[in-house]
C-alpha positions as CSV (number, residue, x, y, z in Angstrom):
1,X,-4.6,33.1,8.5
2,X,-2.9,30.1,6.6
3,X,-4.2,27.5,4.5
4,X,-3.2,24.0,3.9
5,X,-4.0,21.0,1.5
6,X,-3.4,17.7,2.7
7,X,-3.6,14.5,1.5
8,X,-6.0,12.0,3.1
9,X,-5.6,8.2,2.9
10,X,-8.2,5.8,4.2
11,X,-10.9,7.5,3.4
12,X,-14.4,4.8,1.7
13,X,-17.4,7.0,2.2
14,X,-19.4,9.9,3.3
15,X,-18.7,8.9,6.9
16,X,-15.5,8.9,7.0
17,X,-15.1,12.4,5.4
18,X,-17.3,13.7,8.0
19,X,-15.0,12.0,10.6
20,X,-12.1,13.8,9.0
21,X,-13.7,17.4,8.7
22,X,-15.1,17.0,12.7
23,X,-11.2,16.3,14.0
24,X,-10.1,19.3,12.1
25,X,-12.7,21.4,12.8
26,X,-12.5,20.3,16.6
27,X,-9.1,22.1,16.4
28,X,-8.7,25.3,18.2
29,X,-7.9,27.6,15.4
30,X,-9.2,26.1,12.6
31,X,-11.7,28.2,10.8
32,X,-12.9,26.2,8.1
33,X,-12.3,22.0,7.0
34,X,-13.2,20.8,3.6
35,X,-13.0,17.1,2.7
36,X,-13.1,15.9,-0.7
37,X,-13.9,12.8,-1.0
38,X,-13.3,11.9,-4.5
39,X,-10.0,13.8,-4.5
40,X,-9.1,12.4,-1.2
41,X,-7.9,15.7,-0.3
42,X,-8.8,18.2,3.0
43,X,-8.2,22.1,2.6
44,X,-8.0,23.8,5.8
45,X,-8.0,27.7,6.4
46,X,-5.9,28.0,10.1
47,X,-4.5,30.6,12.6
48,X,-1.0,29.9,11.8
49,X,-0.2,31.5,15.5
50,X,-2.0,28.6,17.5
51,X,-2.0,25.6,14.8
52,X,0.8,23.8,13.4
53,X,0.3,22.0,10.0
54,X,1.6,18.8,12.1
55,X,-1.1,18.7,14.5
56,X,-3.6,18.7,11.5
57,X,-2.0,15.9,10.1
58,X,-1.8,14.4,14.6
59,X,-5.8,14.9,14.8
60,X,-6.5,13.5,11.1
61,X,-4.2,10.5,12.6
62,X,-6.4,10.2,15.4
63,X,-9.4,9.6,13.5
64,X,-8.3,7.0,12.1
65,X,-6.6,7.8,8.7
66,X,-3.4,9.3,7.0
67,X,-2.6,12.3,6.2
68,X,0.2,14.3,4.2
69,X,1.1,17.8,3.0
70,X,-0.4,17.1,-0.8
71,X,1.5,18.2,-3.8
């Protein structure tokens, strides 16, 4: 299992973090998806055999919003 932290951009309200968590969490692989709002900042915890950090930055991307490796 790996974890990531990412850095969101777009990001206004409530909705939109729920947006966010339900494309990662639709991810095969993905165990668990935490948005923080305020922070504007997702951690993920991944299978690291079937997900690539890329396609969580791809489905984020999809949604509707950037996304980064934060730090």
């Amino acid at each position: 299992m790996a974890n990531a932290k990412l850095r969101v951009t777009g990001m206004t309200c409530g909705h939109c973090q729920a947006k966010v968590e339900k494309a990662l969490k639709g991810i095969s692989g993905v165990y668990t998806a935490v948005v923080d709002l305020p922070d504007g900042e997702a951690e993920i915890d991944f299978d690291d055999d079937s997900v690539t950090i890329d396609q969580l930055v791809k489905a984020i991307g999809r949604a509707g919003y950037g996304a980064k490796i934060a730090g």
